[in-house]
N, C-alpha and C positions, 0 to 999 in steps of 0.2 A: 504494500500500500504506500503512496505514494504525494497522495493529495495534501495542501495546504487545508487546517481546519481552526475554527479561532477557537479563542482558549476561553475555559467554562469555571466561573466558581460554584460552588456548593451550597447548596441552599434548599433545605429539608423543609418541604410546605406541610403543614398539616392540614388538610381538607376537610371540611364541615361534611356531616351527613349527609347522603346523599336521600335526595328525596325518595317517597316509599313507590315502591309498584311490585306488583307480585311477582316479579321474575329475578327478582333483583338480590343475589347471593349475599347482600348482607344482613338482610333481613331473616334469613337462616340461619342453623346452627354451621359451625365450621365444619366442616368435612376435614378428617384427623388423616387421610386415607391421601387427600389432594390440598396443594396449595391456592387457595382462594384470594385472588389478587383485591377482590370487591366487598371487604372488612366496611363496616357499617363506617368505620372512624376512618379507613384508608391511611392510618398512621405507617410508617416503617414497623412497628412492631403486631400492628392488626394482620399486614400482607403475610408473615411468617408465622401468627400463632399457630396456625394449623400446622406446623413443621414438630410440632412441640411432642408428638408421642410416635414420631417416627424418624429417620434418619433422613438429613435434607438430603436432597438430589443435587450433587454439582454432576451440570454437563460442562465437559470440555470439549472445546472446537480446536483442531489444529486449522489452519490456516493454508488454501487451498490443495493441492494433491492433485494425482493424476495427470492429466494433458494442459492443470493448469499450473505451472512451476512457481508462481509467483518471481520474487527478486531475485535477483542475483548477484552475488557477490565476489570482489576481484580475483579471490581465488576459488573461487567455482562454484561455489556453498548454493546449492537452492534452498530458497526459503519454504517449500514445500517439506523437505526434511525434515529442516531442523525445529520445524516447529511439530511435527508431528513427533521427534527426538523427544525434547521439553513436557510434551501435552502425553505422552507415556509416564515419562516421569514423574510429574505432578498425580495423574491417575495409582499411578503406586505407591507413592508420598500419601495421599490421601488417603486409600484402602489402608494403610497401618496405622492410622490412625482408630481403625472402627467404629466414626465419627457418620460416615457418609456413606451413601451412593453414588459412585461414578458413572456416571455414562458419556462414550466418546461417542462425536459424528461421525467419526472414522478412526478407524487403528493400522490402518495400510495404506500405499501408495492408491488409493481412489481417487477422481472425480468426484463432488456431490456439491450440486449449487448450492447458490445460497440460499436461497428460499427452503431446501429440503433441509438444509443445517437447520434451522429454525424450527421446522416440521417435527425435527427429530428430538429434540430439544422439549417442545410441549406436550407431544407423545409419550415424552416418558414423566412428562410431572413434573422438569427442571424447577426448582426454587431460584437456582442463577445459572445464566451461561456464561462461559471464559471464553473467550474466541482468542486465539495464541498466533500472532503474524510476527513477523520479523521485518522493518522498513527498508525502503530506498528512498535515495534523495541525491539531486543533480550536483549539491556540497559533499565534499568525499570530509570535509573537516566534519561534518555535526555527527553527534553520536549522544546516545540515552536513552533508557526507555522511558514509554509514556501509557499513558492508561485513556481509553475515548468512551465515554457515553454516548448515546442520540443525541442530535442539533435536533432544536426545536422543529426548524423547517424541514426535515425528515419525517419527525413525529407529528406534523399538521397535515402531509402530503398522504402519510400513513393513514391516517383521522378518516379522510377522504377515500380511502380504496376499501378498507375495513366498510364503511359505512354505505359503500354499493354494492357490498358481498350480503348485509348483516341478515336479508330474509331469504337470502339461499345458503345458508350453510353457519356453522358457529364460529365466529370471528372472537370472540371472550369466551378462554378455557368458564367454565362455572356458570358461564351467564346465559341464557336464552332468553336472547331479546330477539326474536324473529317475529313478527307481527306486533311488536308496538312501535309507539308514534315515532318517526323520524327523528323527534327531537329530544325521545327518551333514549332511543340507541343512540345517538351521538352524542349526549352526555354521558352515558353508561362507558362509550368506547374510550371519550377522554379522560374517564375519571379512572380507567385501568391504568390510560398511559401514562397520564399525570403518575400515579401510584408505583408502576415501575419505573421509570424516571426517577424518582426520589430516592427510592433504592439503591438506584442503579450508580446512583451519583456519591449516595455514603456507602457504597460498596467498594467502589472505584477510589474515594478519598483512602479508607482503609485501606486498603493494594498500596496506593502510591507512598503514605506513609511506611508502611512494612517493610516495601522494596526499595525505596529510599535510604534503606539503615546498609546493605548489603551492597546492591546495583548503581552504578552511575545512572541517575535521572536526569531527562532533557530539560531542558529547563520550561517550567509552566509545562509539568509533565501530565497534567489533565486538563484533556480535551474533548471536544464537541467534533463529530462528524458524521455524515451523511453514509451510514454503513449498513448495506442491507440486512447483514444477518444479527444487527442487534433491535431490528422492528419489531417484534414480536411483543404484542402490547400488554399480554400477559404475565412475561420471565421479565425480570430486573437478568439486563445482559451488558459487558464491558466486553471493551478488544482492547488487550494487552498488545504495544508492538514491543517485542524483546530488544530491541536498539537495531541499528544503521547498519545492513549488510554494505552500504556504501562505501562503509568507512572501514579500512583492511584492519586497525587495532580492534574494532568493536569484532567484527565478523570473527577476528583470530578468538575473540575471549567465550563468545556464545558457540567455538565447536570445542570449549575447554569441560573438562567434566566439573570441575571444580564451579567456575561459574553457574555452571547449570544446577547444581546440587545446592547451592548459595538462591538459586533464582526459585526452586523449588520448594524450602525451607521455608523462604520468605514469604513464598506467595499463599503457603498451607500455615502459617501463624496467620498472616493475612486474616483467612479464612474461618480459622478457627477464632481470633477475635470478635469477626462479624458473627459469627453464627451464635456467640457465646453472648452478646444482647437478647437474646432472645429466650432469655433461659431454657433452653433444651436441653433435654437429658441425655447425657450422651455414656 
């Protein structure tokens, strides 16, 4: 990944109750079973209490595969690899933990767009997605990682497709709003995004803090961008880029073991801090 995205601070809204209609998943009990993005309060701690008598679901996304290589770097490194290297590791880091469920979009050299990364992701009941890329950029100087939530204007374009799907099929994991008024699914739809969005955004501060103490970070290492596989209005999702295969010191450090076990460590304390707001039993 490659694109300019401007930089995002943090800022955890707490959203008023959502008005009542009978479809409306928070006016129910929490299903212990699935994560309910549409908590009556839509606080960060409403979106995960149903996480609370089961082990959350991290999916991790390696970052392209197959016929599509992604970057490249000066000594040969495709970033198709190495992120599936990393999103293994992490996946096993995890598992010893007995904290979680992993599920990968992929664990071999595949193809799978983006749209199905995300598919794959709600199918299984992700409470968050990691999406794992390694950058490029036309400066061989910059190097860091950096952590991206949704840009707004992603998530209004999103608003917009969700809400021409919403009476042919289920566009909110929990919610069936198929036959009411236009303007109850469009508020329904935003107050999921809104909801993951928030999440997404003090899931993301936590990574960049974490990985911060270990990893060289890019500087205003949290950002906003226009990334299809973290639209999913359901999952609070981040893309992690591991730093600048552009840059031959950075590239040399992310095929080191030692970094990566360093990158691993971090990113599963990370995790286990976040998840540990929520008091779950673990």
């Amino acid at each position: 990944m490659n694109k300019a995205h401007k930089n995002h601070q943090i800022k955890i809204v707490h959203k008023p109750p959502f008005p009542e209609t009978k479809n409306f998943p928070g006016n129910k009990p929490l299903d212990s079973k699935r994560l309910t993005p549409l908590s009556k309060t839509a606080t960060t701690e409403g979106f995960l209490a149903a996480a609370s008598k089961r082990k959350p679901v991290i999916v991790i996304d390696p970052g392209h595969g197959g016929k599509d290589p992604g970057a490249t770097g000066s000594f040969g490194t495709k970033e198709k690899n190495i992120t599936l290297k990393y999103s293994l590791a992490l996946k096993k880091e995890l598992e010893k933990t007995g904290k979680y469920k992993v599920v990968m979009t992929r664990k071999e050299n595949k193809f799978i767009s983006l749209s199905e990364r995300v598919r794959i992701a709600q199918k299984a009941g992700g409470d968050v997605l990691i999406s794992i890329h390694a950058d490029s950029i036309a400066n061989p100087d910059i190097q860091g990682f950096s952590v991206y939530t949704l840009s707004e204007r992603r998530k209004d374009s999103e608003a917009k497709k969700l809400l021409e799907k919403a009476n042919h099929e289920d566009v909110i994991r929990g919610a069936n709003i198929k036959g009411e008024s236009k303007d109850v699914q469009e508020a329904i739809i935003n107050f999921a995004q809104d909801s993951s969005k928030d999440i997404s955004n003090d899931f993301a501060a936590t990574i960049g803090r974490n990985l911060g103490k270990e990893i060289h970070p890019l500087v205003k290492n949290q950002r906003e961008g226009s990334l299809a596989v973290l639209t999913g209005a359901d999952i609070p999702s981040v893309l992690i880029e591991l730093g600048y295969l552009s840059n031959k010191y950075e590239e040399k450090a992310l095929l080191d073991n030692n970094h990566m076990e360093k990158f691993v460590l971090s990113l599963t304390t990370a995790i286990n801090e976040y998840f540990s707001k929520f008091n779950l039993v673990f």
